[in-house]
Structure formats: structure tokens, C-alpha cells
N, C-alpha and C positions, 0 to 999 in steps of 0.2 A: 815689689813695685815694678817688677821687670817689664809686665804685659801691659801697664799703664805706659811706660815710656816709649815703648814700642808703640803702639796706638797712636800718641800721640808725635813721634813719628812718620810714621804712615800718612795722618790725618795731612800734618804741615808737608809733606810730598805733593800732597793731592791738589790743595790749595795753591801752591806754588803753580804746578804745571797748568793747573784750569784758571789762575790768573792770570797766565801770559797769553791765553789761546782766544783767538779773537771771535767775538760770538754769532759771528755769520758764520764760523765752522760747528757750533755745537747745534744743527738740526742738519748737518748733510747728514746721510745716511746711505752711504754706499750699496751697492748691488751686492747681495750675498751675504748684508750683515743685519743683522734684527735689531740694531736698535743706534743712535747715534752718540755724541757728548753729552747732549743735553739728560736723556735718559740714565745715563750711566752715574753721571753726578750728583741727578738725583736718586737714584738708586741707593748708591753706598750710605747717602743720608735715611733714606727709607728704611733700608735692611737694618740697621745701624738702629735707629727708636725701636724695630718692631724685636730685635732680639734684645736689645738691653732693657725693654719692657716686660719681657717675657724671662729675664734674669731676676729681675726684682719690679715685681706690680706696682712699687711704687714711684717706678724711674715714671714722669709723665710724658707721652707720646705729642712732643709742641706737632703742630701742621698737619693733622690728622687727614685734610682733606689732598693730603700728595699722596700718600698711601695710595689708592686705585692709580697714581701719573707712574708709579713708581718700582711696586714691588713685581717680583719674579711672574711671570704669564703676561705682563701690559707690554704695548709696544707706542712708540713715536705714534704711526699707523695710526693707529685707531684714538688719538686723542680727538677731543674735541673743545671749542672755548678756548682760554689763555692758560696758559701753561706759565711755571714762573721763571724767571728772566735769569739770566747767569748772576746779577749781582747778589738775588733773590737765595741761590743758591748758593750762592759761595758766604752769604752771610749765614746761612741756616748751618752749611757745614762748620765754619768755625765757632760758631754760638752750640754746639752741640760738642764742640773737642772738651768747654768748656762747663759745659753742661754735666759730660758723661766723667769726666777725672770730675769733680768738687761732688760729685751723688754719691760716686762707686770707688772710689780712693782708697775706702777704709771697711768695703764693704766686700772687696776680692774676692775672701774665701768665705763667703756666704752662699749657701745653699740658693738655686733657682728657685722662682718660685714654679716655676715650670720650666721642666728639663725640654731640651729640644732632641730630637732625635734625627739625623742626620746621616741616612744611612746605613745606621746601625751604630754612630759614633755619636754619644748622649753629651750633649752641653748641660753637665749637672750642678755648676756653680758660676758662680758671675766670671772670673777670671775664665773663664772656657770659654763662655760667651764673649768676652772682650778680644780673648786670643782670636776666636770666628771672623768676627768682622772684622779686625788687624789683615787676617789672612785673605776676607774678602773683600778690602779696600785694599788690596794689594793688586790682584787679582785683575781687579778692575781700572786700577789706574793701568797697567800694562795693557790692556786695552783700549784705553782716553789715548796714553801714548802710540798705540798703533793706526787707529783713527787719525791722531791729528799727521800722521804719512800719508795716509792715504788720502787725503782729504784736501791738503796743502797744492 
């Protein structure tokens, strides 16, 4: 249950730091940087349904329509329409800590239903896939924390 703990570790980091940052800073978007707060927080929520979907076909994908605001190639830039709001976001990501431990709890060492290939480095069961996005919510909070420097 190591990689679950850890997760949801990670998870409560993220929540913490993007609860305290005030949300006139999560759409600056500095010169030289491709995406802002806003983006990135929902990103880790994005990347996060679309691989533990792809762990097990049965995880279901809630807020299907952030996918295009969200995943790897979109930018702030080019949205258009309403975007959702930081509380939007900080409720999707905790409803999802709890979403992802009560599906995949007991389900760890279960084969993908589709392996991800990453390089060359195959996410071939759900706990590989959890370890991913642990390691890519890390990732990216280190970047929410370098933003909100720059941006203050």
C-alpha cells in the first residue's frame, strides 16, 4: 500500500499549496513559461483520470469535457469560453484522492488494461500507473511552487 500512501501524499501537498494561493495568480502566465496555475492544476487532475482510466477501463473518467483545457499539447493561450474556477478545481482534485484510493486500493497489482509506454518505460499495472502520476504530481507542484515566485 506504499504507492497509495504516497499519492495520497502528493495529492494533500498539492491541495495545501493551491489552497493558499490567491486566484488572481493562477492565470498570470509569465514570459517564457507555457502554461500558468491554472493549467497545471488542472492538468495533474487531467493526466491523473486519463492514466488511471487507462489502468483499469473501469476507473470512470468524471469531467470529461477538461480533457481538451487540460491534457499535454493545450495551453492557457488558446482557450476559449469559461474555464473552471480554482474552487472547481481544488474540489475535482480532492474528490478524485478519493475517488482513486476506494477503486484501486485492492486493485494495485492488477494488470493495465492498457499498458502505457512512456519512453520505452511500460506502465504495465495499476500500481505503475499510480507511481506516474505520484511522480507527475510532484513534478508539477514544483512548478505551481515556482510560479507562484515568480508571479508574487
Amino acid at each position: 500500500m506504499e504507492s497509495m500512501t504516497l499519492f495520497k501524499y502528493s495529492r494533500t501537498s498539492s491541495l495545501i499549496l493551491l489552497s493558499k494561493l490567491d486566484e488572481s495568480l493562477w492565470d498570470i502566465q509569465p514570459e517564457h513559461w507555457p502554461n500558468n496555475i491554472r493549467w497545471l492544476a488542472g492538468h495533474v487532475y487531467a493526466e491523473a483520470e486519463g492514466f488511471m482510466h487507462d489502468a483499469d477501463h473501469h476507473y470512470e473518467i468524471t469531467r470529461p469535457d477538461w480533457m481538451p483545457l487540460f491534457l499535454d499539447g493545450s495551453r492557457p493561450s488558446e482557450w476559449e469560453g469559461d474555464v473552471p474556477s480554482k474552487e472547481e478545481i481544488l474540489e475535482a482534485l480532492q474528490e478524485q484522492e478519493g475517488r482513486i484510493e476506494t477503486f484501486f486500493s485492492e486493485k494495485l497489482h492488477h494488470k493495465a488494461s492498457k499498458v502505457r509506454d512512456l519512453n520505452g518505460m511500460k506502465l504495465e499495472t495499476v500500481d505503475s500507473a499510480l507511481q506516474f502520476i505520484t511522480w507527475h504530481e510532484g513534478i508539477h507542484l514544483g512548478d505551481i511552487k515556482s510560479l507562484r515566485l515568480v508571479t508574487k
